[in-house]
C-alpha positions in Angstrom: 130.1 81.1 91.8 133.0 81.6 94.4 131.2 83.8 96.8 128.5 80.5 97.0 130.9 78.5 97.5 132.9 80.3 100.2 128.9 81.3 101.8 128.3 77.1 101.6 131.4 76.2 103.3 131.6 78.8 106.0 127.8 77.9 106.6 128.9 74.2 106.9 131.5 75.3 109.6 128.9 77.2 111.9 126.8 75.6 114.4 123.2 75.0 113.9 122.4 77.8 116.6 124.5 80.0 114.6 123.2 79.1 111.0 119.5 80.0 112.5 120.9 83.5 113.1 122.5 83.5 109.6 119.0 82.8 108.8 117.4 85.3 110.9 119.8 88.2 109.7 118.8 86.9 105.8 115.7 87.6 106.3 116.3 91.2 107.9 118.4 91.8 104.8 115.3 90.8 102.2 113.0 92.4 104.3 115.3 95.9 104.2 115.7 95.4 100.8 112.1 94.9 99.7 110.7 98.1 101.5 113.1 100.5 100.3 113.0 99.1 96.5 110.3 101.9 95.3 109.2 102.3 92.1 110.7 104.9 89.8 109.8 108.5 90.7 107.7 109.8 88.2 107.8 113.3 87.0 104.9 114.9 85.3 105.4 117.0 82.4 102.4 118.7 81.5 100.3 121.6 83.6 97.6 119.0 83.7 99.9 116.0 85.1 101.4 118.5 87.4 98.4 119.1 89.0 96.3 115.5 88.9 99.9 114.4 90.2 99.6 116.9 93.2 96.1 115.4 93.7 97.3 111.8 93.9 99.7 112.6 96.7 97.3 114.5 98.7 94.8 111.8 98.8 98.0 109.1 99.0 99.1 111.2 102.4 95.5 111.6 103.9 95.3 107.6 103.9 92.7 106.8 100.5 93.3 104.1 99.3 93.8 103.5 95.2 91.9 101.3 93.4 93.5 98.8 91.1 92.0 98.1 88.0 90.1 95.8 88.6 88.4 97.6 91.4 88.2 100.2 89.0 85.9 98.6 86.3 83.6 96.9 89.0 83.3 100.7 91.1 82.1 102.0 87.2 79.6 99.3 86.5 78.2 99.8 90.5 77.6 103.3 89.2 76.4 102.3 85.7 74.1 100.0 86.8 75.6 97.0 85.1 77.4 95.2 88.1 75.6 92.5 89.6 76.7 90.2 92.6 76.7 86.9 91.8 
C-alpha cells in the first residue's frame, strides 16, 4: 500500500496540467501492456496438430478471419439447412 500512497501524494503535489499527462502516459502504459500480453504459445504434439497448426497460421497471415463459436454453429446450420433469420 506504500507505493499508492507515495503515487497519491506526489499526484496531489503536481499541477492539474501535469496530472493530465500522468494521465495520458497511464494510458500509453495500459495500452503497451494490453497488445503485447499474447496468449500462451501453443505447441502441437502430434503429426496431425503439426500440420492443421501450420494451416491455421497460413490462413492467420493471409488475413482470414476465424470464426468464434458461435459463428461456427450458425455457418454449420446455413449449410445444413437449419438456420433461419429471424
Amino acid at each position: 500500500m506504500a507505493k499508492e500512497e507515495d503515487l497519491l501524494s506526489s499526484w496531489r503535489e503536481l499541477t492539474p496540467e501535469k496530472q493530465q499527462k500522468v494521465l495520458e502516459y497511464v494510458e500509453t502504459l495500459k495500452s503497451e501492456s494490453a497488445s503485447t500480453v499474447s496468449e500462451p504459445e501453443y505447441i502441437p504434439k502430434t503429426p496431425l496438430a503439426k500440420k492443421l497448426w501450420a494451416i491455421r497460421q497460413e490462413a492467420i497471415a493471409s488475413g482470414m478471419k476465424l470464426l468464434n463459436s458461435s459463428e461456427i454453429e450458425q455457418e454449420l446450420a446455413e449449410r445444413r439447412g437449419g438456420y433461419r433469420e429471424s
